[in-house]
C-alpha positions as CSV (number, residue, x, y, z in Angstrom):
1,X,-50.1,-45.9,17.1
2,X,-50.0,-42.2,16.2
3,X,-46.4,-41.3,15.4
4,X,-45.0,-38.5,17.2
5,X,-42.3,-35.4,16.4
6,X,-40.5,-32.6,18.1
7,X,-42.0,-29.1,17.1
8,X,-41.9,-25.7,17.8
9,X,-45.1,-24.4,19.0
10,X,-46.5,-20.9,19.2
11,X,-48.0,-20.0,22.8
12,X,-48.6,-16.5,22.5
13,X,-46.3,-13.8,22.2
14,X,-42.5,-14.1,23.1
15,X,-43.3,-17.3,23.7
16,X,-42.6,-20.6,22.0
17,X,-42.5,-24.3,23.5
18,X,-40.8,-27.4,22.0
19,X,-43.9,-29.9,22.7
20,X,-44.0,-33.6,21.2
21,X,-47.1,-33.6,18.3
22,X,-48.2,-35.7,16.1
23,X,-46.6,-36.1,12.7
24,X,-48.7,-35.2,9.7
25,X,-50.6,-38.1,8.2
26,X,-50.4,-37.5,4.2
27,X,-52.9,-39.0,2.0
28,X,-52.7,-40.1,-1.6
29,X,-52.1,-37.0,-2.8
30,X,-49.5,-35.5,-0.9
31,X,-45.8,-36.0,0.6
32,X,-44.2,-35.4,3.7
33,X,-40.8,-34.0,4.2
34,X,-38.2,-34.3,6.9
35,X,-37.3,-30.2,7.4
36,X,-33.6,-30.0,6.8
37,X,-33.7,-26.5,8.2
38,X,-36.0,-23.3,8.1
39,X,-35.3,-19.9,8.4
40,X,-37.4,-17.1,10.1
41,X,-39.3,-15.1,7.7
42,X,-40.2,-11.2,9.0
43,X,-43.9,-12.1,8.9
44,X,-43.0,-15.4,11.5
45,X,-41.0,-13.0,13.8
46,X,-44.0,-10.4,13.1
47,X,-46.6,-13.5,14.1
48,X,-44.0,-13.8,16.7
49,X,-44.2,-10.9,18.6
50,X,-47.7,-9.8,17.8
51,X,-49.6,-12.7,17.3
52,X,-51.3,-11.6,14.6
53,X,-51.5,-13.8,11.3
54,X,-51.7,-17.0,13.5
55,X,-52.9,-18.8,17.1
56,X,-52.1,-20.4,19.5
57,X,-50.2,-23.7,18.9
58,X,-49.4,-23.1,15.8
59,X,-46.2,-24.5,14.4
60,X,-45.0,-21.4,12.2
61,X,-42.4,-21.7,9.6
62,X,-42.8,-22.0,6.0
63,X,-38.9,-21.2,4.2
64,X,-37.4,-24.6,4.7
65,X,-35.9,-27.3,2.7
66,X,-35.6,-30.8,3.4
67,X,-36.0,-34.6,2.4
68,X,-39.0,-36.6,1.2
69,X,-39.7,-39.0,3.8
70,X,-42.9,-40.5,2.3
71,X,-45.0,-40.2,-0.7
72,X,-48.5,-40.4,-1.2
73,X,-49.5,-43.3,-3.8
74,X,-51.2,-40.8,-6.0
75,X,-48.3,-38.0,-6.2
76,X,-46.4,-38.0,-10.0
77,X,-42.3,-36.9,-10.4
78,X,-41.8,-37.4,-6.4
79,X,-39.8,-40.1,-4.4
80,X,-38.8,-40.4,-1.2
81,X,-35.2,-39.2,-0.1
82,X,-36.0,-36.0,-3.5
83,X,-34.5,-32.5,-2.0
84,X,-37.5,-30.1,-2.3
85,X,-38.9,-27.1,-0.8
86,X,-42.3,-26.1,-0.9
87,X,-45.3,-24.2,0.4
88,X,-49.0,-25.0,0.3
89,X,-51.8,-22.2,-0.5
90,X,-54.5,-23.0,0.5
91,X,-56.6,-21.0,-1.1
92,X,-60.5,-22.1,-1.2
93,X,-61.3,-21.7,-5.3
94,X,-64.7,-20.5,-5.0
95,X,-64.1,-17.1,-4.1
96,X,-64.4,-14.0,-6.4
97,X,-60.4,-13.9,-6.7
98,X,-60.0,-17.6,-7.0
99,X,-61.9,-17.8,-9.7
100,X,-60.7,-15.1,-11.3
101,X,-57.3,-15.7,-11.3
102,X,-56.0,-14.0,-8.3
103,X,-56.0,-16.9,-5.7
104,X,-52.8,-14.9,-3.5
105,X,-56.1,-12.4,-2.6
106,X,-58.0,-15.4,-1.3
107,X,-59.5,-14.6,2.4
108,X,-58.7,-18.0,3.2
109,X,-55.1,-17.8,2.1
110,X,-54.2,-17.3,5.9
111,X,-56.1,-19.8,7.7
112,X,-55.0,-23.1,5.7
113,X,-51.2,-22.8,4.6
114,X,-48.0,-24.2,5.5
115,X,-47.2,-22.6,9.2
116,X,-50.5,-20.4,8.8
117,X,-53.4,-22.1,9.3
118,X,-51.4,-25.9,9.2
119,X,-48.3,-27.1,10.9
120,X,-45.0,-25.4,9.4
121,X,-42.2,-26.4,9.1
122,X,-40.7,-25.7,12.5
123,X,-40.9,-29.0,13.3
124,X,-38.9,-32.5,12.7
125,X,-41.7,-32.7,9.5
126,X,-44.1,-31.1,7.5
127,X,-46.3,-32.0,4.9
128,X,-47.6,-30.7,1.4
129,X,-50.9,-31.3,0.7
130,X,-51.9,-31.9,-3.0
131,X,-48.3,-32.0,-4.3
132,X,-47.7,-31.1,-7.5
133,X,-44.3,-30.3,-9.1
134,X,-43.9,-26.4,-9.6
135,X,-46.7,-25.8,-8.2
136,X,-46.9,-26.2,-4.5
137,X,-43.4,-28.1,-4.6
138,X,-40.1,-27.9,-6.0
139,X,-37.0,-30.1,-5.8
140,X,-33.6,-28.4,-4.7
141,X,-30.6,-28.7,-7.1
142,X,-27.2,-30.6,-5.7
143,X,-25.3,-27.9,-6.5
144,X,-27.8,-25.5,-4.0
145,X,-26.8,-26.1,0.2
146,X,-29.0,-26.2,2.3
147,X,-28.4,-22.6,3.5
148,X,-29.1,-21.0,0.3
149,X,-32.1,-23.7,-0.5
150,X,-34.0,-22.4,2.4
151,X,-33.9,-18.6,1.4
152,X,-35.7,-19.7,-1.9
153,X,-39.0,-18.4,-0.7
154,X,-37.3,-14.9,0.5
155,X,-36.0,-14.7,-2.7
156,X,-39.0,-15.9,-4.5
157,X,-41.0,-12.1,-3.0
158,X,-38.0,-10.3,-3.5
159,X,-37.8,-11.1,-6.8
160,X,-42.3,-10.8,-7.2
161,X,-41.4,-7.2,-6.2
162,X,-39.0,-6.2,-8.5
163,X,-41.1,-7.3,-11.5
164,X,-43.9,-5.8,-9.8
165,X,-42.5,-2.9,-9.6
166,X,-41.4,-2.4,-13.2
167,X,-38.0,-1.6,-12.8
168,X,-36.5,-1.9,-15.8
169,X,-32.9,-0.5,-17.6
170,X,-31.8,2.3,-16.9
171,X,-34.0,3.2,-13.9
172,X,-32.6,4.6,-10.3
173,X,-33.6,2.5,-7.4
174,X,-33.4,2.5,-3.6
175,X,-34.3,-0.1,-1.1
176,X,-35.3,0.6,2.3
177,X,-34.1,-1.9,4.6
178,X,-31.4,-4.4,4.1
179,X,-32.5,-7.6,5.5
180,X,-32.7,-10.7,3.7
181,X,-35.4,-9.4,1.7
182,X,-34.2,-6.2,0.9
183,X,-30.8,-7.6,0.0
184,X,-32.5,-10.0,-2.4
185,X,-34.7,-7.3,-3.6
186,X,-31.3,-4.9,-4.7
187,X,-29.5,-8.0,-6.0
188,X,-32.8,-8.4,-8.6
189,X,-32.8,-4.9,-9.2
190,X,-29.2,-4.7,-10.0
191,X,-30.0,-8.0,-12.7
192,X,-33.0,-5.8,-14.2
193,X,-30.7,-3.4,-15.5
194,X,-31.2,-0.5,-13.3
195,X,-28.5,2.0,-13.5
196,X,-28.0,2.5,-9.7
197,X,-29.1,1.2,-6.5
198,X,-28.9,2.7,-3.5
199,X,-30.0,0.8,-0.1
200,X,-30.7,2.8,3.3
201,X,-30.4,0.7,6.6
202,X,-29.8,1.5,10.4
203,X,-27.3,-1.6,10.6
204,X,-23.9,-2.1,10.3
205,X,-23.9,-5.8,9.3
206,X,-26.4,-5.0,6.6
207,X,-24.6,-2.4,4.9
208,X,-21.9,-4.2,4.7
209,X,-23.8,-6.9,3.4
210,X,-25.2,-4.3,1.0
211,X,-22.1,-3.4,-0.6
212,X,-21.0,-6.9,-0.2
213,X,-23.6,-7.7,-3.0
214,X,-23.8,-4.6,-5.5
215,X,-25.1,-2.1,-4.3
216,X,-23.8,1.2,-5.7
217,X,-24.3,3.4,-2.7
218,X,-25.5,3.1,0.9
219,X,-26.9,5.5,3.5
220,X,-26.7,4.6,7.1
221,X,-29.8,6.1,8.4
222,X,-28.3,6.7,12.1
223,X,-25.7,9.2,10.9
224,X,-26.8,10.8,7.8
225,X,-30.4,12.1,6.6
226,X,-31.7,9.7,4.2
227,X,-33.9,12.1,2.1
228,X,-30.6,14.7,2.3
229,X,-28.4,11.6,1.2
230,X,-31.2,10.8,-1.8
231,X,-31.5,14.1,-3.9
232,X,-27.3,14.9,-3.4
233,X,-27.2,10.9,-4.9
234,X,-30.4,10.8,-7.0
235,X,-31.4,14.4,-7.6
236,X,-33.8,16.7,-6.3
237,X,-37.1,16.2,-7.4
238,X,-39.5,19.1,-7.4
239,X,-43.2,18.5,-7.0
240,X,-46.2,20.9,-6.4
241,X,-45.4,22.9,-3.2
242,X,-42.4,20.9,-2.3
243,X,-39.2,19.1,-3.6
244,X,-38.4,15.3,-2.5
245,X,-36.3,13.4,-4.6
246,X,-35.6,11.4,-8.2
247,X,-35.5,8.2,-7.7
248,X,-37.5,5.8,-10.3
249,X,-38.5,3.3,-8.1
250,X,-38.3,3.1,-4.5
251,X,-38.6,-0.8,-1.8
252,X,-39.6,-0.3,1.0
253,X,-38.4,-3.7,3.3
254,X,-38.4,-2.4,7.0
255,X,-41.9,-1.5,7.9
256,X,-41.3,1.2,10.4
257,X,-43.2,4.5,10.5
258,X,-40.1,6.3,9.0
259,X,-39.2,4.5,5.6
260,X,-42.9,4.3,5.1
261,X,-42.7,8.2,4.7
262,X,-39.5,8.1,3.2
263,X,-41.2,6.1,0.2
264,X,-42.8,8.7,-0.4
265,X,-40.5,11.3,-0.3
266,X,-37.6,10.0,-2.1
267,X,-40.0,8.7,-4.9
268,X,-40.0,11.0,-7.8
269,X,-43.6,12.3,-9.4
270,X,-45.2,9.8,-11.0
271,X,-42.2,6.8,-10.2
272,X,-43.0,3.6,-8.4
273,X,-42.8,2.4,-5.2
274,X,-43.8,-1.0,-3.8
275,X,-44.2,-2.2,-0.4
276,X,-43.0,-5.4,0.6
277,X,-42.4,-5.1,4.7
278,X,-45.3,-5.7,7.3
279,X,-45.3,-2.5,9.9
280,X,-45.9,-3.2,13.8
281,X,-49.6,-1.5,13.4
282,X,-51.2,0.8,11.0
283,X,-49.3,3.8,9.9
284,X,-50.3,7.4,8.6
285,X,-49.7,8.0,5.6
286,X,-49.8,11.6,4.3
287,X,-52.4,11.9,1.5
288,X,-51.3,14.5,-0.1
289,X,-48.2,13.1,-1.3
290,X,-50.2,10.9,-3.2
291,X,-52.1,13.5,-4.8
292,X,-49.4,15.6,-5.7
293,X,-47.0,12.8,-6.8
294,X,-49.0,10.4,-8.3
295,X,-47.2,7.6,-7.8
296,X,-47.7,4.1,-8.7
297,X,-47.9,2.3,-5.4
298,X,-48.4,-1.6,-5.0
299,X,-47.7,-4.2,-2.2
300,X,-46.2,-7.3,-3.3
301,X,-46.5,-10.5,-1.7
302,X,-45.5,-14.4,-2.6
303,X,-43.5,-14.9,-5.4
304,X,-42.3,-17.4,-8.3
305,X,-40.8,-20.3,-6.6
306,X,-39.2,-21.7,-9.8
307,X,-37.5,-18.2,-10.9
308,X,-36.1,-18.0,-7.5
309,X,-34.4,-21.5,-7.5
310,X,-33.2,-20.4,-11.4
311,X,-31.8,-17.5,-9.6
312,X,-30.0,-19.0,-7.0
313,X,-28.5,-21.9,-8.7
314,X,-27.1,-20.0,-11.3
315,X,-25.6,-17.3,-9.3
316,X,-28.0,-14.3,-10.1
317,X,-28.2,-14.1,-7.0
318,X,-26.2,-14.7,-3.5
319,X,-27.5,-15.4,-0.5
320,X,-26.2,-18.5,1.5
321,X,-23.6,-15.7,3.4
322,X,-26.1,-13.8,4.6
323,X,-27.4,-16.6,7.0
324,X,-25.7,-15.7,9.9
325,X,-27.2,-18.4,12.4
326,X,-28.6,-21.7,13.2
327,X,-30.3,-22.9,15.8
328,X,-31.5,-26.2,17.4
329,X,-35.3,-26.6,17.5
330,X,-35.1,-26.6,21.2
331,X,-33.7,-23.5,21.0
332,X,-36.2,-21.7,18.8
333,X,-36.6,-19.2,21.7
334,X,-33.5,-18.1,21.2
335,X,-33.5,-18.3,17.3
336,X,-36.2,-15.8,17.7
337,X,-34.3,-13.6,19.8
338,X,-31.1,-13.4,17.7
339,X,-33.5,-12.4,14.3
340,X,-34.7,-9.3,16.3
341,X,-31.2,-8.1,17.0
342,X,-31.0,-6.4,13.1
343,X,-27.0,-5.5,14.2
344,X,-26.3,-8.7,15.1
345,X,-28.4,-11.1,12.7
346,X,-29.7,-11.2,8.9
347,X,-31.1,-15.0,8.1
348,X,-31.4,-16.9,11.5
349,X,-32.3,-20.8,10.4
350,X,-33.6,-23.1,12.8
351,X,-32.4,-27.0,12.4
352,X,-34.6,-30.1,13.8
């Protein structure tokens, strides 16, 4: 008899139903976990409201932590009842990237991963193909709750950006947007030596949150111009028929039409800026910025799972207070909800 679970399925957007599915049926090689809890990434609330990334009845959800509830015969290091997050890639290593090293620019890296492609981990289980310890897999220390274990896949890009980025002692820094992410991403910078961060955000909650955990200066966007509040806090920065500001390196963590031009403003010639939010749509960007700044612009995506735990279990870096709700599964709806309200909400976790 096939067994069945509780999950949280995608129906198009806005809408999400709690539907009885069958449980993942792991093979030698893999385990399945019973989710603990999982939090709502920006690209499952992006999936969310746009559809895009996924279809229909797809169970999303892949930052979660939970218990091993079975193990396949041929899986090394693992037992059932082991704490562990995880997230598959399933990546198809026969394409030019896979095989040269690049597997996160795999085509098919969208269509067969955990919540894209297969079931996440909105749901009562979810399963890890080909587990391997460190690799697709990673057990949770005791001393990590459950709260903070979930975030370790936030925490994992956040901290992919920063070394993407470069930033390094001594540089000046601002992130744009102060969610989860972006929080994460100014606690890393702050660790990497750079001699002041600034964060610009249009919510309360977050800057608060902001200064809660280091950052040296804030700018709420609503009541002050953040480009004005960058060159009196940074310096002006004079380019070829124009003047932005000086900062080093600039994050960009909110996606919306006007930090994506503020990146490039606030930047300084020839500094960094990487780019780490999803927008609603495509954006303009103006060209000549580009030209005239020359900066070094990079997206960032995934991250190093096992740096991230390091990170969090020693205390580099906070985050179990900025989960600010939890949810039932049959209230996903609603979990959704409260993570669009950016006043009200930072991490919203969903519990089976």
């Amino acid at each position: 008899m096939t067994r069945e679970m509780r999950a949280a399925v995608f129906k198009g957007p806005y809408d999400i139903e709690i539907e009885m599915v069958p449980v993942p049926v792991i093979g030698p090689r893999d385990v399945l976990i019973r989710v603990t809890q999982s939090g709502i990434c920006g690209s499952d609330l992006h999936s969310y409201k746009t559809g895009f990334y996924i279809s229909q009845q797809q169970v999303m959800g892949h930052e979660f932590v939970g218990l091993i509830a079975e193990v396949g015969a041929a899986v090394d290091g693992l037992a059932e009842g082991d704490r562990v997050t995880g997230f598959y890639a399933g990546v198809c290593g026969e394409c030019f990237w896979c095989t040269t090293g690049q597997m996160i620019l795999c085509p098919a890296l969208f269509t067969n991963s955990t919540g894209y492609g297969l079931p996440g981990a909105f749901a009562e289980f979810v399963a890890i193909p080909s587990a391997v310890i460190g690799q697709n897999i990673w057990r949770i220390p005791d001393a990590i709750d459950d709260d903070t274990a979930a975030t370790s896949e936030p925490v994992a890009v956040a901290l992919n950006a920063v070394v993407a980025a470069g930033i390094k002692p001594g540089d000046s820094v601002v992130i744009l947007g102060a969610g989860m992410i972006g929080n994460a991403c100014m606690q890393a910078a702050k660790n990497a030596g750079a001699s002041r961060v600034g964060v610009v955000e249009v919510s309360t909650s977050r800057l608060e949150a902001a200064r809660r955990h280091g950052a040296d200066i804030v700018c709420d966007a609503r009541n002050n111009v953040p480009l004005d509040w960058a060159k009196d806090n940074f310096g002006v920065g004079a380019y070829h028929f124009h003047e932005g500001a000086m900062v080093d390196v600039v994050i960009e963590c909110a996606g919306s039409p006007a930090t994506i031009s503020l990146a490039f403003e606030m930047v300084r010639a020839g500094g960094s800026i990487a780019f780490v939010a999803l927008p609603k749509g495509p954006e303009l960007i103006d060209i000549s910025k580009i030209v005239h700044k020359l900066p070094r612009i990079l997206g960032s995506l995934g991250g190093d799972f096992d740096l991230a735990i390091d990170s969090l279990s020693s205390g580099a870096i906070h985050t179990s207070d900025l989960v600010t709700h939890h949810f039932s599964l049959e209230d996903a709806n609603a979990a959704f909800a409260a993570q669009l309200d950016v006043e009200g909400a930072m991490k919203v976790m969903i519990k089976p």
